[in-house]
C-alpha positions, 0 to 999 in steps of 0.5 A: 801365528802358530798352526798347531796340527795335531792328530793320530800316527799316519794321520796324514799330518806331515804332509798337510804341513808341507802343504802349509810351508809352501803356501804361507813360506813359514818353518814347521817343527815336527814333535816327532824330531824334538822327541827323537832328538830328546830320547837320542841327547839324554841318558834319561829324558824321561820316556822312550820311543816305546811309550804312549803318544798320551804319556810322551805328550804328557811328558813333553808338554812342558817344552811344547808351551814355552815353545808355543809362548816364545812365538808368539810372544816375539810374533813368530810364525810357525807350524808345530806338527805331532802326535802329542798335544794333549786337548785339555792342555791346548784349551788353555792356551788359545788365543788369536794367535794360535790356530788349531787344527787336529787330523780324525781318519774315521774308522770307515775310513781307516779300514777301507784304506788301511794298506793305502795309510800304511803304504803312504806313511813315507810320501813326505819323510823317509821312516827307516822302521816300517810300521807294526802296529795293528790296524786296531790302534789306528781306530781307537787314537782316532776315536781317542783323538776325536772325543777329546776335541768334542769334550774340549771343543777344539777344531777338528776334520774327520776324513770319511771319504776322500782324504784330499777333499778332507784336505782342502777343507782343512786348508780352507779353515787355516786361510780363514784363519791366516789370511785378513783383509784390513785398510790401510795402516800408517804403521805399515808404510815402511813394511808396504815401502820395502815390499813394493822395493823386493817385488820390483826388484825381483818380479819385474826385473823380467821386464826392466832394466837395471837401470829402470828397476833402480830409477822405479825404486828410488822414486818411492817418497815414504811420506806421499806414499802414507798421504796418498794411501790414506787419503785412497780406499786402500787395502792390504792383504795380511798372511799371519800378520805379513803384508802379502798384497796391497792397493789403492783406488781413487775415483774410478783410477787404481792407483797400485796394486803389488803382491809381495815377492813370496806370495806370487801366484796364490790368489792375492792380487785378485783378492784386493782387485776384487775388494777395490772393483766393488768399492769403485762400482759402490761409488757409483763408477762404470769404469775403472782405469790404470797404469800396468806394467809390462808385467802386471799387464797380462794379469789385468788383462785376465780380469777384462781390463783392455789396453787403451794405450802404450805410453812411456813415463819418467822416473829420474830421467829414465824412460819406462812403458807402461800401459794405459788400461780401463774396464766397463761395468756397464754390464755389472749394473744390468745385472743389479751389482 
């Protein structure tokens, strides 16, 4: 997928972008760097630092598309942040794998926190030259901006009154976007097989041995993982087409729930949890039970499972613990869940 994060000068763009980088661990390519690095590798490359944003963004769109094109035809994920995307030129290209999002201060806005904008604009990047233009400029790029996104029906977020509740309202419509709950594929099992190996490796090494992480892994069989998980009501949870969390229930037995190794932390696990709590309680379950690890055991624990007991089970001759843990609806079905 490529995010395309478009908007006016000190909209605020960079810094959503750097929210995006640590959120879904993807690269961003700024078109302010691409236009410098033209204007510095050319004699004449066509326009100058001194240009409109309309005229630059006309000037690069050529470059812009392929860009664009490239990703997504060898499935790359990216963000493409700037002032320069032309709406017209953006409409044509939509697709599934294209997310736009354009960044509108509304001109209330800009005039109650114009020194605020100014004094910002190097919270993210070091601008050697500081910025001179007026304060009308900003009002009439945003409300340029903003028409263009009415006449071309594209996405866009008017800031009005708190820029960082604006914000998250952005990176609420780029999840819904990015992340897809699907079932279970025959085609991931070698993605979900080589995810469950790095998560062992490198989150649950803080438990195991070396020893024990190296039996835990090699214990994995592609072919009854495929059989299993199809037979199972199994979920995956997908960012931008990368498995980031998966699981499978049996009955009333949950039989794995992992979350890859870069996706730790931000809700995923909660995400299939949830989606095979309900599928359980569906069925007509009371309960649930599962075989934690030392490390998922606080994470159940969290979300009202209890330890029914500590046990030991073998994997190549080598001993690891575990715990056996349940959890009651009895009080979900009173209340007509």
């Amino acid at each position: 997928m490529v995010i395309i994060i478009g908007g006016a000068s000190h909209s605020g763009k960079t810094f959503l972008s750097k929210k995006l980088i640590e959120k879904y661990k993807i690269p961003c390519t700024s078109l302010d760097h691409i236009k410098m690095g033209l204007i510095r590798g050319f004699n004449d490359c066509g326009f100058s630092a001194v240009d409109s944003d309309e005229t630059i963004a006309e000037k690069m769109w050529g470059f812009i598309e392929g860009f664009i094109g490239t990703c997504i035809e060898n499935n790359q994920n990216t963000i493409l942040e700037g002032c320069y995307f032309p709406c017209e030129k953006v409409k044509k290209l939509l697709c599934d794998d294209l997310t736009v999002v354009f960044i509108v201060l509304s001109k209330q806005y800009i005039i109650e926190n114009f020194d605020k904008i100014i004094k910002y604009e190097n919270i993210v990047e070091d601008r050697k030259f500081p910025e001179s233009r007026e304060i009308k400029f900003f009002i009439n790029e945003n409300e340029r901006i903003k028409e263009e996104c009415i006449k071309y029906e594209l996405p866009y977020f008017e800031i009005t009154d708190n820029y960082f509740e604006g914000l998250e309202k952005i990176l609420e419509y780029i999840k819904s976007k990015a992340v897809k709950i699907c079932r279970y594929s025959h085609n991931d099992i070698n993605e979900i097989c080589s995810m469950f190996c790095d998560t062992v490796k490198h989150i649950n090494k803080r438990d195991y041995t070396a020893e024990q992480i190296a039996a835990w892994m090699g214990g994995i069989d592609k072919d009854k993982w495929d059989k299993s998980l199809s037979e199972h009501f199994s979920l995956e949870v997908k960012v931008m087409g990368k498995i980031a969390a998966f699981g499978d229930i049996d009955g009333e037995y949950l039989d794995r729930l992992y979350v890859h190794k870069d996706f730790q932390g931000l809700g995923y696990g909660k995400i299939i949890l949830d989606s095979l709590e309900e599928q359980a309680i569906q069925s007509g379950f009371k309960r649930i039970w599962t075989c934690a690890s030392i490390t998922a055991k606080g994470f159940f624990e969290r979300y009202g499972y209890k330890v029914i007991k500590r046990q030991q089970v073998e994997r190549k001759d080598v001993l690891l613990t575990n715990y056996v843990m349940e959890k009651h609806f009895e009080q979900e079905y009173s209340n007509g869940i």
